[in-house]
VEXBAMAR-697725 format. One record per residue (C-alpha): residue in three letters; x, y negated, z; residue number from 0. Coordinates in nm, 4 decimals, decimal comma. Layout:
("Ala"; (X; Y; Z); NUM)
...
This chain:
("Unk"; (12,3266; -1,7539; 8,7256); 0)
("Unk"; (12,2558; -1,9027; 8,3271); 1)
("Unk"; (12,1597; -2,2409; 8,3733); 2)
("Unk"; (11,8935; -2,3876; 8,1583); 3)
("Unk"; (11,6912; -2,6616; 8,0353); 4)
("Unk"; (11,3243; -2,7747; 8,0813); 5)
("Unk"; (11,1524; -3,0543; 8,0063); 6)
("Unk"; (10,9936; -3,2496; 8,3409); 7)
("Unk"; (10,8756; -3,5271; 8,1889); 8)
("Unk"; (10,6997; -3,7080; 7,9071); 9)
("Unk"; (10,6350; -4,0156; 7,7459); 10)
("Unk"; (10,5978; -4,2706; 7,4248); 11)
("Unk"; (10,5721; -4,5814; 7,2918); 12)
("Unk"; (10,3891; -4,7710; 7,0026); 13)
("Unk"; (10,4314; -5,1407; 6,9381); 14)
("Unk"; (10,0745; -5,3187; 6,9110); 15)
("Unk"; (10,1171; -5,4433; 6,5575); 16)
("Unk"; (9,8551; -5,2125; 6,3331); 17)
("Unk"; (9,9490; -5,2470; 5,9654); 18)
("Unk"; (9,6502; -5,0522; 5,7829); 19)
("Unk"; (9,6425; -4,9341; 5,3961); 20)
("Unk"; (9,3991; -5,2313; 5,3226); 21)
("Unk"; (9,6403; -5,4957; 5,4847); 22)
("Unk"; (9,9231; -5,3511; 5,2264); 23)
("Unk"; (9,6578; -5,3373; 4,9177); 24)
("Unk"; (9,7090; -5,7287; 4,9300); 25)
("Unk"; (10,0452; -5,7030; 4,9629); 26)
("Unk"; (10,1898; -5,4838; 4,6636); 27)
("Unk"; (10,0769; -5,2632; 4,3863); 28)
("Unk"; (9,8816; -4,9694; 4,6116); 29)
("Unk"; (9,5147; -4,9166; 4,7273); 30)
("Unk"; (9,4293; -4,6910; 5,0438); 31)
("Unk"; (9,3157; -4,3622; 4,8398); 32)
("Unk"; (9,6487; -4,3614; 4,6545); 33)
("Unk"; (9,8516; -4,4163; 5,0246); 34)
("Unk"; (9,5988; -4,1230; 5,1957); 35)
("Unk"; (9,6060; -3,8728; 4,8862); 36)
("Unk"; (9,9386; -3,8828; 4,8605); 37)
("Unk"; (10,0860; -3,9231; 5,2487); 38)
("Unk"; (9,8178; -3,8842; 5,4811); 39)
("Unk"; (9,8816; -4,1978; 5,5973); 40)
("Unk"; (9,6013; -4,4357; 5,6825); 41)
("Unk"; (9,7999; -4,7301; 5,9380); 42)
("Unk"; (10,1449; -4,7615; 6,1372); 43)
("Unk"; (10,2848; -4,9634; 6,3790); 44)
("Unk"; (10,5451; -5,2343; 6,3442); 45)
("Unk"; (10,7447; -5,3545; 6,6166); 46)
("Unk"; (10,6801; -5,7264; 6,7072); 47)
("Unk"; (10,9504; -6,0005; 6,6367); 48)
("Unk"; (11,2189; -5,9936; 6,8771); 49)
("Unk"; (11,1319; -5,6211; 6,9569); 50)
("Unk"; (11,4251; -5,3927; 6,8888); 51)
("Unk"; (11,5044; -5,0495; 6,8955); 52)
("Unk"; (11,5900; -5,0551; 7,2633); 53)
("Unk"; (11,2643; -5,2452; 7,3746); 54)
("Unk"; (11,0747; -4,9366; 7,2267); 55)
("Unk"; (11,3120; -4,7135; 7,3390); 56)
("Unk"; (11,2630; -4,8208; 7,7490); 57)
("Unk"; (10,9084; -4,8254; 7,6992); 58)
("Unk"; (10,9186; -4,4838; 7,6658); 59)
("Unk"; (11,1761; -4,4059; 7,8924); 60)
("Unk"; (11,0288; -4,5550; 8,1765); 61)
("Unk"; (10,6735; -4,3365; 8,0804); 62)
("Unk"; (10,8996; -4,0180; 8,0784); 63)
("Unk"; (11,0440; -4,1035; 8,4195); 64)
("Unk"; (10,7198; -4,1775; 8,5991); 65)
("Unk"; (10,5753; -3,8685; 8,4699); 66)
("Unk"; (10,8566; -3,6899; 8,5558); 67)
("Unk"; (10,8829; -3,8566; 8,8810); 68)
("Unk"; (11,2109; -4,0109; 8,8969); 69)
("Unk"; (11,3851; -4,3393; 8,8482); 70)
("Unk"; (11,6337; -4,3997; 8,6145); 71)
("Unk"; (11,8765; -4,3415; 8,9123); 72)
("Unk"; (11,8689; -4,0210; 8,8744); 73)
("Unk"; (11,9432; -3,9826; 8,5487); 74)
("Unk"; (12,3504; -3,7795; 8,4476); 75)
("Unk"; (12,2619; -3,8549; 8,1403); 76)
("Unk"; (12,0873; -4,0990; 7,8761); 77)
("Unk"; (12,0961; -3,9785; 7,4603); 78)
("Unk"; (11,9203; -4,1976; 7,2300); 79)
("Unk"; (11,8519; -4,0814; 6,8601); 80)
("Unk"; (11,8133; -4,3844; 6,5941); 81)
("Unk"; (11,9107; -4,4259; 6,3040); 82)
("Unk"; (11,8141; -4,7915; 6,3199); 83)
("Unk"; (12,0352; -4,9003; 6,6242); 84)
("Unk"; (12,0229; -5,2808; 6,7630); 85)
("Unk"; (12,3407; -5,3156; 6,6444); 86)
("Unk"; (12,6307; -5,1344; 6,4398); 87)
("Unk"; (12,7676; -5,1385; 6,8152); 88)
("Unk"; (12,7210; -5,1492; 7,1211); 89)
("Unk"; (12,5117; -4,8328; 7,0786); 90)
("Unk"; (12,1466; -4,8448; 7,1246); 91)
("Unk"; (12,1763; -4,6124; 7,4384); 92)
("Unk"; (12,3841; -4,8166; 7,6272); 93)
("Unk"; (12,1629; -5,0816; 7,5928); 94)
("Unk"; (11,8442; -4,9287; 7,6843); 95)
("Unk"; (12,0595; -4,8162; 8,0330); 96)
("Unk"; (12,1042; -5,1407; 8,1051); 97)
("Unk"; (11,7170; -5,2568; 8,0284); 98)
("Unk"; (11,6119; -4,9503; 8,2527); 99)
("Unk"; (11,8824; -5,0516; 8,5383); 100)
("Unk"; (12,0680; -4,6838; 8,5273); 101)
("Unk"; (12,4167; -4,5945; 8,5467); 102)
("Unk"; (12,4533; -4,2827; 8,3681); 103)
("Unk"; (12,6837; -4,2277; 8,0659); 104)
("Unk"; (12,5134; -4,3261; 7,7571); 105)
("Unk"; (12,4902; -4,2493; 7,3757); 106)
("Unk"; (12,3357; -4,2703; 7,0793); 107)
("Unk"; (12,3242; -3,9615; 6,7931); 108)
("Unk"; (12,2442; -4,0519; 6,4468); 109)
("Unk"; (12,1114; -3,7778; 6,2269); 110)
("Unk"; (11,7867; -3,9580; 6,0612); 111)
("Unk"; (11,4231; -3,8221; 6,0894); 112)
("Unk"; (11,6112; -3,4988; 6,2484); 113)
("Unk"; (11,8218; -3,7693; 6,5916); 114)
("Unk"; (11,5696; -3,6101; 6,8258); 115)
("Unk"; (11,6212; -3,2800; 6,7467); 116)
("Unk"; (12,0136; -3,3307; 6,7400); 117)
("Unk"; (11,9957; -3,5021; 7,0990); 118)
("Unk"; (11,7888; -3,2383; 7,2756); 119)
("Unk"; (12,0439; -2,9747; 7,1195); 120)
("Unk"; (12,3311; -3,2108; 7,2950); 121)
("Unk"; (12,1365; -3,2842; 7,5947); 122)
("Unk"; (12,0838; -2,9146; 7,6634); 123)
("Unk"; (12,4056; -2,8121; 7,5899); 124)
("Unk"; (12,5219; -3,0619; 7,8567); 125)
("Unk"; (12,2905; -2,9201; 8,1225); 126)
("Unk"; (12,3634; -2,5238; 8,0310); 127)
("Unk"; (12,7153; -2,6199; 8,0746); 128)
("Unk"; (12,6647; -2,7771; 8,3840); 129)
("Unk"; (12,8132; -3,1312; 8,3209); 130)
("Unk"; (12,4319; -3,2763; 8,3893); 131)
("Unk"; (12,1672; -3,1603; 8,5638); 132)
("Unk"; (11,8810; -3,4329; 8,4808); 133)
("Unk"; (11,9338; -3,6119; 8,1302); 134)
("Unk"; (11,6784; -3,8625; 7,9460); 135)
("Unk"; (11,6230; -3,7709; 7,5940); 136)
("Unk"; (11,4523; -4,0558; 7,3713); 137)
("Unk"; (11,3543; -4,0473; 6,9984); 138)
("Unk"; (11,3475; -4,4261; 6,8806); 139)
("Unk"; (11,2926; -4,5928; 6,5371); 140)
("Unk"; (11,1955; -4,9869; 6,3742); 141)
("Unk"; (11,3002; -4,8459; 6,0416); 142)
("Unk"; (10,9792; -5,1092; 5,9226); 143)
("Unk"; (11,2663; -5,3392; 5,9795); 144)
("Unk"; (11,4852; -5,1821; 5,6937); 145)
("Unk"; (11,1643; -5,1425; 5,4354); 146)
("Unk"; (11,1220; -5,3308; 5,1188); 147)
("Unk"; (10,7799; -5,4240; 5,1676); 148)
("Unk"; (10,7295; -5,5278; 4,7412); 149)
("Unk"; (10,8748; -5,1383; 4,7642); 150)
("Unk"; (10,5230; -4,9208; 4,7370); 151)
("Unk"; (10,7038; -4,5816; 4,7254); 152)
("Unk"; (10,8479; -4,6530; 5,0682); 153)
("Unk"; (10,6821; -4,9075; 5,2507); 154)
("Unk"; (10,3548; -4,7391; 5,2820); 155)
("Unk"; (10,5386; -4,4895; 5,4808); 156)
("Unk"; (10,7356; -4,6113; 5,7872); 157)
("Unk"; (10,6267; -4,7030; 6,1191); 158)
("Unk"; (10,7876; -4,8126; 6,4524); 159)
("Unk"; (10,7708; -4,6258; 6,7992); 160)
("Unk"; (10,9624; -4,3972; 7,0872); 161)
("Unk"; (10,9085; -4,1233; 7,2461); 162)
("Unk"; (11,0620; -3,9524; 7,5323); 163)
("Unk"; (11,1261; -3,6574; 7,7735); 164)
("Unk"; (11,2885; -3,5570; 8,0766); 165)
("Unk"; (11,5181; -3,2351; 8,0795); 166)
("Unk"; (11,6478; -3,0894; 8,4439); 167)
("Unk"; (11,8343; -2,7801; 8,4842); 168)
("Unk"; (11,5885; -2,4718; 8,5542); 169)
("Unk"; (11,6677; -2,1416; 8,6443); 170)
("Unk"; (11,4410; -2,0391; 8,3581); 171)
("Unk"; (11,4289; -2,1402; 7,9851); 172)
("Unk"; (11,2497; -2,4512; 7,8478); 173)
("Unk"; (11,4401; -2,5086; 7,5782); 174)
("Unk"; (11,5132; -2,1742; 7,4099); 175)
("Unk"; (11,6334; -2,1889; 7,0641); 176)
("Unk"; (11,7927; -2,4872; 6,8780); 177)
("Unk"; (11,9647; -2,4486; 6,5112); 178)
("Unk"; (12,0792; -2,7804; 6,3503); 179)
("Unk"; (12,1872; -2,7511; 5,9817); 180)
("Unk"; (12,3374; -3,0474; 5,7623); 181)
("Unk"; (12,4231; -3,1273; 5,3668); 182)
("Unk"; (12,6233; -3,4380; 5,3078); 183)
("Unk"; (12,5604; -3,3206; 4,9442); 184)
("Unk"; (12,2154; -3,4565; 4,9470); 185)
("Unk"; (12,3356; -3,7761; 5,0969); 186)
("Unk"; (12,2296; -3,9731; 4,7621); 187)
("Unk"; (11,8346; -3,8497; 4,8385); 188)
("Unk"; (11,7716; -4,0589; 5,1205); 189)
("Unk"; (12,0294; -4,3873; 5,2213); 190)
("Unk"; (12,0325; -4,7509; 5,2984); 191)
("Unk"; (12,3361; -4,8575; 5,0840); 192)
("Unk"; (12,4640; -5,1361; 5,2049); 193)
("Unk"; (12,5466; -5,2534; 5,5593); 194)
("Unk"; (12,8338; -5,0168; 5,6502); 195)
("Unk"; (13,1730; -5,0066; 5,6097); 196)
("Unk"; (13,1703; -4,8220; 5,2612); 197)
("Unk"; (12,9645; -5,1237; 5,0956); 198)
("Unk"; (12,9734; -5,4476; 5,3457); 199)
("Unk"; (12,7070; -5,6806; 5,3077); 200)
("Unk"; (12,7280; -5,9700; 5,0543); 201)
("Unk"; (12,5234; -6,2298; 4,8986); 202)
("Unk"; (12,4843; -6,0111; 4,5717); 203)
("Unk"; (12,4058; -5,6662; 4,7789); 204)
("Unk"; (12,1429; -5,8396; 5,0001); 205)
("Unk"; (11,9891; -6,0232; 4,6657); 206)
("Unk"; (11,9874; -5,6831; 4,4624); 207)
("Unk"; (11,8014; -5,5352; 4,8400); 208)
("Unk"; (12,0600; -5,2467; 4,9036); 209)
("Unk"; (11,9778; -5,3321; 5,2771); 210)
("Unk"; (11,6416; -5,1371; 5,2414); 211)
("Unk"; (11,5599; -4,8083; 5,2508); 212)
("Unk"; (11,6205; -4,6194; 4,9182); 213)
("Unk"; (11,4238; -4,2826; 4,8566); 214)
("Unk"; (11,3937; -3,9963; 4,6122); 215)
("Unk"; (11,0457; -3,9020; 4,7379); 216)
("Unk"; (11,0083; -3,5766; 4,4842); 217)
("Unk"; (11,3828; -3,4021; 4,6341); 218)
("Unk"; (11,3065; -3,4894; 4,9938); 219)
("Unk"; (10,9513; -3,3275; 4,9523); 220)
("Unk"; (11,1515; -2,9969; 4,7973); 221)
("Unk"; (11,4259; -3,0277; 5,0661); 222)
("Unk"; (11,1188; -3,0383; 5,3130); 223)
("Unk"; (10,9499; -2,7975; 5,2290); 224)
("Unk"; (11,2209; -2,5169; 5,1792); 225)
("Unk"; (11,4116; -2,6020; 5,5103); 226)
("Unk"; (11,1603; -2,5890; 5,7667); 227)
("Unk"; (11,0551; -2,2431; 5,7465); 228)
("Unk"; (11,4054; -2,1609; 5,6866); 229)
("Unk"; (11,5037; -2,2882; 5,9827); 230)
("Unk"; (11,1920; -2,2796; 6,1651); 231)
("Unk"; (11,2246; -1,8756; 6,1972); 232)
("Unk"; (11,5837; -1,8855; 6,2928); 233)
("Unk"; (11,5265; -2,0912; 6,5669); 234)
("Unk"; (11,2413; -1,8621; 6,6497); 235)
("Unk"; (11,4592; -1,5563; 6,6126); 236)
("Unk"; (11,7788; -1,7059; 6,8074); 237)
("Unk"; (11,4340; -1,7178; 7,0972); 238)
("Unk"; (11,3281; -1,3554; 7,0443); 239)
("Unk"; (11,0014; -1,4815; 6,8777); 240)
("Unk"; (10,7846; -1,4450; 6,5838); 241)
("Unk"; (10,5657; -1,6700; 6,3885); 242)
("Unk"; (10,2820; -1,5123; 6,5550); 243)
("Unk"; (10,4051; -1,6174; 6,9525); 244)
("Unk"; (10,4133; -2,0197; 6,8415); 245)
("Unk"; (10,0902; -2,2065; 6,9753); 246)
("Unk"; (10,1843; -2,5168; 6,8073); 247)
("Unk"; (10,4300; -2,6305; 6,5395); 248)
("Unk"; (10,5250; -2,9720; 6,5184); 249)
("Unk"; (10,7177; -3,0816; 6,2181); 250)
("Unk"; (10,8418; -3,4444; 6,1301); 251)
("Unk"; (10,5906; -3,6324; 6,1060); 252)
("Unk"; (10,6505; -3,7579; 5,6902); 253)
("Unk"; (10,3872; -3,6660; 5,4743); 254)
("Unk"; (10,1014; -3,4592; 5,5251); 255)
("Unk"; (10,1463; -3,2540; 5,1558); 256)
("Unk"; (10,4755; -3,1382; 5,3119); 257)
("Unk"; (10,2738; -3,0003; 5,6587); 258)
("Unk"; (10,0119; -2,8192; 5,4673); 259)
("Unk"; (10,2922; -2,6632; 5,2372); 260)
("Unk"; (10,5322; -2,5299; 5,5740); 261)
("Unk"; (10,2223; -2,4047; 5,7106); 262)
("Unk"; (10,1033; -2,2260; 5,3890); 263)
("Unk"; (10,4710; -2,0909; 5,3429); 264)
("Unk"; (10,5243; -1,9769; 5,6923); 265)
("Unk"; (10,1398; -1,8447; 5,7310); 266)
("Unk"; (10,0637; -2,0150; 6,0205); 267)
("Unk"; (9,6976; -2,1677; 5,9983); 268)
("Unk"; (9,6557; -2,5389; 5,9799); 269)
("Unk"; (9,5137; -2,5829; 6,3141); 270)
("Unk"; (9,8192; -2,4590; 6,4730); 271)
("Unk"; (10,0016; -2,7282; 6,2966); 272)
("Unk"; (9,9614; -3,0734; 6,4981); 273)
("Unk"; (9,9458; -3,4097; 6,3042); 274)
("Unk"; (9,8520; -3,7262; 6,4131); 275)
("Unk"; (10,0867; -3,8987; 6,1201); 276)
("Unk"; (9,7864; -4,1178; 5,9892); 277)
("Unk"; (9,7543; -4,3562; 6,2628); 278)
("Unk"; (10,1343; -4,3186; 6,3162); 279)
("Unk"; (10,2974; -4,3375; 5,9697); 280)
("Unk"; (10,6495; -4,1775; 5,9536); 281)
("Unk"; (10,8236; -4,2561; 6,2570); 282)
("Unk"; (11,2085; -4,1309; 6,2304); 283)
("Unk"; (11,3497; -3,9647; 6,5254); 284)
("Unk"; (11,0758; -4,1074; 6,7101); 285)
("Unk"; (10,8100; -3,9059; 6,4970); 286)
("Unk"; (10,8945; -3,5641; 6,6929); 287)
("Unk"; (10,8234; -3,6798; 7,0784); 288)
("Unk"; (10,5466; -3,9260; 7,0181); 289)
("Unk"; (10,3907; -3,5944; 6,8559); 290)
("Unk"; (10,4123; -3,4044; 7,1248); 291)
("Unk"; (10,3056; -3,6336; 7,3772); 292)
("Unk"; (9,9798; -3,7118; 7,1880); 293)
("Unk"; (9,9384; -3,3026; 7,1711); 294)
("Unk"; (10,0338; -3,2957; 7,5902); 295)
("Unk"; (9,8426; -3,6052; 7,6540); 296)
("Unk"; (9,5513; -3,5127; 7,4923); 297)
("Unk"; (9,5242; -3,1952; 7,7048); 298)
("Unk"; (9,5995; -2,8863; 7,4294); 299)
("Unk"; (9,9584; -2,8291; 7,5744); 300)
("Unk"; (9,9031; -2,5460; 7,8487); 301)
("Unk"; (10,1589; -2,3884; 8,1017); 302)
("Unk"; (10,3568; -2,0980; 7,8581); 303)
("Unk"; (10,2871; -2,2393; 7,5220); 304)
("Unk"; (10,5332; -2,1866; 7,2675); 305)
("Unk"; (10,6043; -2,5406; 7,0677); 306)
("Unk"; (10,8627; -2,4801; 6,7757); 307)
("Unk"; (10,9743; -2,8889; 6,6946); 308)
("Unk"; (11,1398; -2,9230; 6,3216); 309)
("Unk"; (11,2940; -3,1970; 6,1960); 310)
("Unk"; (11,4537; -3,2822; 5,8727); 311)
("Unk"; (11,5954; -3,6343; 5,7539); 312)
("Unk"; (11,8865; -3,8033; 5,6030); 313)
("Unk"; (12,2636; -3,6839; 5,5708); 314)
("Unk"; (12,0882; -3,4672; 5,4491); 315)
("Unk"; (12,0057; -3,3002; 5,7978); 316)
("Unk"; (11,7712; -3,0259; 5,9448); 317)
("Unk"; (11,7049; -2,8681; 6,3247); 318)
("Unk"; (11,4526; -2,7049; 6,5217); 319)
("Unk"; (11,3880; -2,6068; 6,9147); 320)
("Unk"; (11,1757; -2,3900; 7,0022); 321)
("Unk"; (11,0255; -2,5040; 7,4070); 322)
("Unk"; (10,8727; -2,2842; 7,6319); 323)
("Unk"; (10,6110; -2,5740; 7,7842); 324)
("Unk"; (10,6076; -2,5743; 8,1879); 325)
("Unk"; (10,4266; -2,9005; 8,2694); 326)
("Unk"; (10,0661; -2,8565; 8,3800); 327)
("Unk"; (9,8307; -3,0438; 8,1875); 328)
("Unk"; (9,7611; -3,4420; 8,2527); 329)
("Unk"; (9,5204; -3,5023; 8,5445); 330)
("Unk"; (9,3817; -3,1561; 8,5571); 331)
("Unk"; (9,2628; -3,1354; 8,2166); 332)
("Unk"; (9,2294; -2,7834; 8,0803); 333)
């Protein structure tokens, strides 16, 4: 019999820190109707000193598992998507096994905005192949750490957070299609230079700020905007669906322009489109999960929904999953 994958379990993270539009006004050249017209974006939430990626990332973890109802002994598996790891090594993942006390193997996949999307596509491989049967997925970002905050076009945009589900094998499909793309040609569009092994850090790199995050907003809203519906329908094809059979899409969570464009392009009506980016800011490869556990928490995710996630991101990099939800909703909601 096919195995497949599910998801069991559900859960997220945001730091406590609120940074809102008027706290940046007084800190460089912007005003809160510029940030909203142009992003959507209202506040976000930065991790507090001493909080790494790995702090966020078992704060969600440990949500996931209790709603799942497991411990973290039970976990095969543990894949952590970051692009903004504690450290160049050991990897983010193995850390966060330690801070949740499990033993499983442990990694971390780095593919930008799109690293959740790429680690449920690994994570259900593993399980369809039968090399793990219950496997932690987490989204996980403090890219506020790697923003230029004298930077308007980019630090109005990030926040920190983690979200997080549960997969188990199922004799029926949860996850049905995934289709990851890539484009190292675009690589240029959306980078921090410095830091790695092709420009090590120095005095005159870290004075000139090539540690922060370095953006060319106008081709990542084109890239956006053409690649999720383009790959939006072929993960919806590889599931034997249409359009029409998705109850909710949920996209990155970047810039609300680039929502209301997918959803004009691919004719599916706004309020099948969930967003909940203006209290969250853009979140990374924690945008994705903390999503959809606002849209499951808050009691509009039913038994046999159809939820197409898309992702797009650095590298440059692209994936959807289309899920096939099978939790009931929280606490006998509706």
């Amino acid at each position: 019999m096919k195995r497949h994958a599910e998801i069991v379990g559900i859960g997220s993270y945001l730091p406590e820190r609120i940074m809102t539009n008027a706290e940046l006004e007084g800190m460089v050249d912007t005003s809160d109707e510029w940030i909203v017209t142009r992003s959507g974006i209202r506040e976000r939430r930065l991790a507090a000193p001493g909080q790494a990626t790995s702090d966020l990332a078992v704060a969600a973890g440990l949500r996931a598992l209790e709603d799942a109802g497991l411990v973290p002994s039970d976990l095969d598996m543990l894949v952590v998507g970051t692009s903004s790891p504690d450290h160049v090594f050991p990897s983010t993942a193995c850390l966060t096994q330690k801070k949740l006390g499990a033993t499983c193997p442990a990694y971390d996949v780095m593919a930008a905005c799109t690293g959740f999307i790429y680690a449920l596509s690994s994570a259900t491989a593993s399980i369809e192949a039968g090399r793990a049967t219950t496997v932690l997925v987490i989204g996980a970002d403090a890219l506020t750490r790697h923003v230029d905050f004298t930077d308007r076009s980019t630090c109005v945009l990030f926040g920190d957070g983690a979200g997080a589900v549960v997969l188990r094998a199922a004799e029926e499909p949860g996850v049905m299609g995934v289709v990851l793309g890539s484009d190292g040609g675009g690589a240029d569009v959306l980078r921090i230079p410095a830091g790695g092994s092709a420009a090590p850090m120095t005095p005159e790199r870290l004075a000139a700020g090539e540690h922060y995050v370095k953006m060319v907003g106008n081709e990542v809203f084109k890239f956006a905007v053409r690649v999720i519906p383009k790959v939006t329908l072929e993960a919806l094809e590889q599931s034997g669906l249409t359009i029409d059979d998705v109850d909710w899409l949920i996209p990155h969570q970047a810039n609300q322009r680039i929502l209301n464009t997918v959803a004009e392009r691919l004719a599916i009506s706004d309020a099948r489109v969930f967003s909940h980016l203006e209290s969250t800011g853009n979140t990374s490869a924690a945008s994705i999960p903390l999503a959809l556990d606002d849209l499951y928490t808050s009691g509009r995710l039913t038994p046999g929904s159809h939820v197409a996630l898309v992702g797009f991101g650095a590298g440059l990099t692209w994936g959807a999953a289309v899920v096939r939800w099978t939790r009931p909703a929280p606490d006998g909601e509706a």
